[in-house]
C-alpha positions in Angstrom: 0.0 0.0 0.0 1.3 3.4 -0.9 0.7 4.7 2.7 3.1 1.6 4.2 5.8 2.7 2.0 5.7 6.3 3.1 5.5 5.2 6.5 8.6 2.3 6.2 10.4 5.0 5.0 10.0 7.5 7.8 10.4 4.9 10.4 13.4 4.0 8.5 14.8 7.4 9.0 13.7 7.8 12.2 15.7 4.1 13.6 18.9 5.4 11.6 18.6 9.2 13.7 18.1 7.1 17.0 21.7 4.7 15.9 23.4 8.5 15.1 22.2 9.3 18.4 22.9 6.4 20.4 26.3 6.4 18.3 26.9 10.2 19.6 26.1 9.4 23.5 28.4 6.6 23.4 31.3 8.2 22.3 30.8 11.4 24.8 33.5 13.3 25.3 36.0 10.8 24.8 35.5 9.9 21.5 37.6 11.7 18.7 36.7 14.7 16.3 36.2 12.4 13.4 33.5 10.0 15.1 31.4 13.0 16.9 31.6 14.4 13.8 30.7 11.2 11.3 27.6 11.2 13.8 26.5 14.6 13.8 26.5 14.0 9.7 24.3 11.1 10.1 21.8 12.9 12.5 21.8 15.4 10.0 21.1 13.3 6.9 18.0 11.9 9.0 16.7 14.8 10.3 16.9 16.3 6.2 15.8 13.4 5.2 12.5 13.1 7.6 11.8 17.2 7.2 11.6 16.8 3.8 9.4 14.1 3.4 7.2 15.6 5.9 7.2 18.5 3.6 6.5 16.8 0.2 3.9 14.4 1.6 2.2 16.9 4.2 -1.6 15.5 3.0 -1.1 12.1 3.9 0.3 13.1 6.9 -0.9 15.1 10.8 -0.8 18.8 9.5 0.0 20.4 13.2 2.5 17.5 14.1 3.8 17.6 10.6 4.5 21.6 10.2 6.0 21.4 14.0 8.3 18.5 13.3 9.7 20.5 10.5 10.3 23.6 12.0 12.1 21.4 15.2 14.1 19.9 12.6 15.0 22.2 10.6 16.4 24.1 13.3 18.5 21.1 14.6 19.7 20.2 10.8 21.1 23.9 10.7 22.6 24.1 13.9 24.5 20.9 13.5 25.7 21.9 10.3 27.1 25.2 10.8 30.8 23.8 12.1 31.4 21.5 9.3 30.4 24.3 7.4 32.9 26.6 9.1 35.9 23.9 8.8 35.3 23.2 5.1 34.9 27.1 4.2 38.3 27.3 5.5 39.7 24.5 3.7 38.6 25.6 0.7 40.0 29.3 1.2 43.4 28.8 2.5 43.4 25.8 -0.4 42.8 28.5 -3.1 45.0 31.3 -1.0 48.3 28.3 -1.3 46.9 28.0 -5.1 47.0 31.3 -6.0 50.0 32.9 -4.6 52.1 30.1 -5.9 53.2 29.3 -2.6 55.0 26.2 -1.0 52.9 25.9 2.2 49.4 27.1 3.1 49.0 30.9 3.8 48.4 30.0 7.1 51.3 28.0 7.9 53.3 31.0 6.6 52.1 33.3 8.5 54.1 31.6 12.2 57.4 32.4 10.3 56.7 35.4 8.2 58.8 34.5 5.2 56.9 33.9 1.6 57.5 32.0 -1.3 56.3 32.2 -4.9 57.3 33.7 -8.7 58.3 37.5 -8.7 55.5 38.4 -10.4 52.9 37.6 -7.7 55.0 39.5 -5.2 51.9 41.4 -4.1 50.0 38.5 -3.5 51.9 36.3 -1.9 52.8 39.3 0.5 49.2 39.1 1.7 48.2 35.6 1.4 50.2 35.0 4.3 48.0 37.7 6.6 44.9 36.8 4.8 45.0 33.5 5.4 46.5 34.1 9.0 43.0 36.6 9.3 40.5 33.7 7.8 42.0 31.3 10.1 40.9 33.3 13.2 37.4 34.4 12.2 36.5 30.9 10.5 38.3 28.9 13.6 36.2 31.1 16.2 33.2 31.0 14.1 33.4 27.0 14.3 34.2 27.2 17.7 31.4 28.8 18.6 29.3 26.8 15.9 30.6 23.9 18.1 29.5 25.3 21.6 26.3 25.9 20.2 25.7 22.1 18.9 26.5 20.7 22.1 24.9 23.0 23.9 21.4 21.9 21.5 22.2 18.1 21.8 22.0 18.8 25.3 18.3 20.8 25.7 15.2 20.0 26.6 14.0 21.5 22.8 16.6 18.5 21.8 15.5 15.9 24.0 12.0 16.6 22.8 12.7 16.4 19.3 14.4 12.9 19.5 11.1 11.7 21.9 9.3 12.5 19.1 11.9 11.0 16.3 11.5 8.1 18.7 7.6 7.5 18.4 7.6 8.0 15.0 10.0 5.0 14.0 7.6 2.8 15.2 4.5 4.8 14.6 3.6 7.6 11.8 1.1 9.5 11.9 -1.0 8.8 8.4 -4.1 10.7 7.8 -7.0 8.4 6.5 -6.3 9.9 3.0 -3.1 8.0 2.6 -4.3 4.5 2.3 -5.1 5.0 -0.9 -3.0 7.8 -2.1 -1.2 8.0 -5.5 2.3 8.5 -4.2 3.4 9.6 -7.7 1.5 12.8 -7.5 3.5 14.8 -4.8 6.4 13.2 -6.3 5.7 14.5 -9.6 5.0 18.3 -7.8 8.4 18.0 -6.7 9.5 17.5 -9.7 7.6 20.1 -10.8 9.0 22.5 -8.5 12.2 21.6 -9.4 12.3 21.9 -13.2 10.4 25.2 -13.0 13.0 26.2 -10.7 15.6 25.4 -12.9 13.7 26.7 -15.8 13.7 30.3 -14.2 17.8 30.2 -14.1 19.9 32.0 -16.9 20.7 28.8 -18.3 21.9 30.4 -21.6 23.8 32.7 -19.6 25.7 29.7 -17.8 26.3 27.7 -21.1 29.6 29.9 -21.3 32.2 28.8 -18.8 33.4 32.4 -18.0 30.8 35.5 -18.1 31.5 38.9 -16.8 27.8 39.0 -16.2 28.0 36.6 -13.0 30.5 39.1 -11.4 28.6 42.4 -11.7 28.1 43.8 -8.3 30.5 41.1 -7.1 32.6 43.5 -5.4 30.2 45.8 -3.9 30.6 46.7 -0.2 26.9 45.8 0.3 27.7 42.7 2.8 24.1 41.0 1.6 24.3 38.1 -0.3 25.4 38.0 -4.2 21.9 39.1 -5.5 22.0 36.0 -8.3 22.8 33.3 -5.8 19.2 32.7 -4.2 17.7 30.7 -7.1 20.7 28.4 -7.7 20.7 27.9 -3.8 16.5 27.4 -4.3 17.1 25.0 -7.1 19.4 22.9 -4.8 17.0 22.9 -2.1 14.6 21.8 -4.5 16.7 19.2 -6.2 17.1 17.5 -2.7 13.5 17.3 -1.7 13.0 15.8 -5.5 15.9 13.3 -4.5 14.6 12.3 -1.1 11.0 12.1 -2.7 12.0 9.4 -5.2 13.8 6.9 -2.1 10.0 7.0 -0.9 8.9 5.4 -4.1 12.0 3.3 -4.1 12.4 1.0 -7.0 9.0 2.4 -8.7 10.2 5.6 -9.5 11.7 6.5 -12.9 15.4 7.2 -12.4 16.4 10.8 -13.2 19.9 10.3 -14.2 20.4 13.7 -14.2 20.0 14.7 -10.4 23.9 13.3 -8.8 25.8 15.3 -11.1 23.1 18.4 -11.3 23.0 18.1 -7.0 27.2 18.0 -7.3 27.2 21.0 -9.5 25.1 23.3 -6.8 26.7 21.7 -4.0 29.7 23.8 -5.1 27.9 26.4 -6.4 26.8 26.8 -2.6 30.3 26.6 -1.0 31.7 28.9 -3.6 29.3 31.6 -3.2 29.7 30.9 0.7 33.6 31.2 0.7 33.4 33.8 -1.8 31.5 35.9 1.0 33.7 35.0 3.8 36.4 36.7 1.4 34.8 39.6 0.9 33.7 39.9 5.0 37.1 39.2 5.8 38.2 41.7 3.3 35.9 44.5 5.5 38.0 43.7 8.5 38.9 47.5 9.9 42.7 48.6 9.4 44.0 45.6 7.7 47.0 46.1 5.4 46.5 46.7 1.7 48.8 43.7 0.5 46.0 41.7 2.7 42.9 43.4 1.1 44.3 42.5 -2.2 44.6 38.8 -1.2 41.1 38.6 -0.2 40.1 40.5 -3.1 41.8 38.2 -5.6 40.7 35.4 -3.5 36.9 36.7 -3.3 37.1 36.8 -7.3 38.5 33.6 -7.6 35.8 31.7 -5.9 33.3 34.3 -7.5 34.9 32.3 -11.1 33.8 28.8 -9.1 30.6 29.9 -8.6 30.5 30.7 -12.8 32.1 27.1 -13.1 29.8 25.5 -11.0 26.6 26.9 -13.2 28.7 26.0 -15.9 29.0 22.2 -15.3 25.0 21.8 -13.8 23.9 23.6 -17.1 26.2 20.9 -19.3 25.1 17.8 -17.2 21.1 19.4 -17.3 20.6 20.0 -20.6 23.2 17.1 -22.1 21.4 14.3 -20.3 18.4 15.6 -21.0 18.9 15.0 -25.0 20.2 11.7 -24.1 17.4 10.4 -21.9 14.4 12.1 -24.4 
């Protein structure tokens, strides 16, 4: 029955947060940085997973428990997220800073002995790699610190503990609405697929069939600190892409595959961490007194992931619109 299959599949999710959780409580304190943090991912990938299906099945399911498990999820998805988010923004940067100046160690490492290293020609650059990456290190490795404060101190609230009572009754019971025993479960599936290909309808697609545009970087280096103006429908489309993704695993083997969706999804993925380092850069870049060799890295640096971002609109609009001819 379609209803059972919705509801195996929420219970499903629901066992695998309470194993992430269990797994988390047992390593406590004592247990290393990579296992706390290979279970905060997999509390996270449930918790996604579950708001999401609650979200494109909400008529076969309790509206007022439905629309408040969200919300409660939502908010724990995005507050275990934000230090992974911090670490890997740094990666990236001080990855592109060692790329860019030609240098033979990160910017950061540089920065304890004050010497630098690269071709003559990048002097100015690798001048203030080393600075910029020393400054990205210390907002990014505070912001992660206190990203990390903040998780704990969530795992370790009531509002948690109240969230994972109510994971808890739903792995073994989900609350259907009397509609769902004989639901079609193709036709909130197909929405979501609706939503997404109008999404990706609305983008500039002919725009991003060129793998450099001068276009994408207007207003790039305005000191307006609000997000890059053309981000928000890629970052919609991505948000829409998953909920299309996590739709068809409720169908399972009866839905069509798209074979479009894992390279289109790794395509916005970084598009999303581009535009996100690319605004670190530029914050950084606002720092008050900073030296103008170090403004000039983070300038350089904010354009260069500004170019990923163009890349990564590049490659979803080849992988779109290719395998679309070649699954017609």
């Amino acid at each position: 029955m379609p209803g059972e299959a919705l509801a195996d599949y929420l219970r499903a999710q629901a066992t695998g947060f309470l194993r992430a959780l269990r797994h988390h409580q047992d390593r406590g304190e004592a247990g290393s940085a990579e296992d706390l943090g290979d279970a905060a991912l997999a509390l996270r990938r449930s918790a996604r997973r579950i708001s999401g299906t609650l979200h494109t099945f909400r008529p076969l399911l309790d509206a007022d428990w439905s629309e408040r498990m969200r919300a409660e999820l939502a908010w724990l998805s995005g507050t275990l997220a934000r230090e992974h988010a911090y670490a890997a923004r740094l990666e990236r940067l001080l990855t592109a800073l060692h790329r860019l100046s030609g240098s033979t160690a990160l910017p950061a490492q540089q920065g304890s002995t004050g010497r630098t290293s690269g071709a003559p020609e990048r002097g100015a650059l690798t001048v203030g790699a080393a600075k910029a990456g020393a400054l990205l290190d210390r907002q990014l490795t505070l912001a992660r610190t206190r990203a990390h404060s903040a998780a704990l101190q969530a795992l370790g609230s009531s509002r948690f503990h109240a969230v994972a009572d109510s994971v808890a009754v739903l792995a073994s019971e989900v609350p259907l609405t009397s509609a769902a025993a004989g639901a079609d479960l193709c036709r909130p599936v197909a929405a979501a697929q609706e939503r997404l290909y109008e999404a990706v309808t609305a983008l500039p697609l002919i725009t991003s069939g060129q793998p450099y545009t001068a276009a994408a970087l207007v207003g790039s280096l305005s000191p307006d600190p609000a997000p890059h103006p053309q981000d928000g429908p890629w970052h919609q489309a991505r948000l829409l892409l998953r909920l299309y993704r996590y739709a068809q695993e409720v169908q399972g083997e009866d839905t069509p595959v798209d074979v479009r969706l894992p390279a289109a999804g790794q395509a916005l993925d970084r598009h999303r961490d581009a535009a996100e380092a690319a605004a670190a850069a530029a914050g950084a870049a606002r720092t008050p007194r900073i030296a103008p060799a170090t403004a000039y890295a983070l300038g350089v640096l904010h354009a260069d992931q500004r170019h990923e971002v163009e890349a990564a609109r590049f490659a979803f609009q080849q992988s779109w619109q290719r395998q679309t001819v070649g699954t017609a």
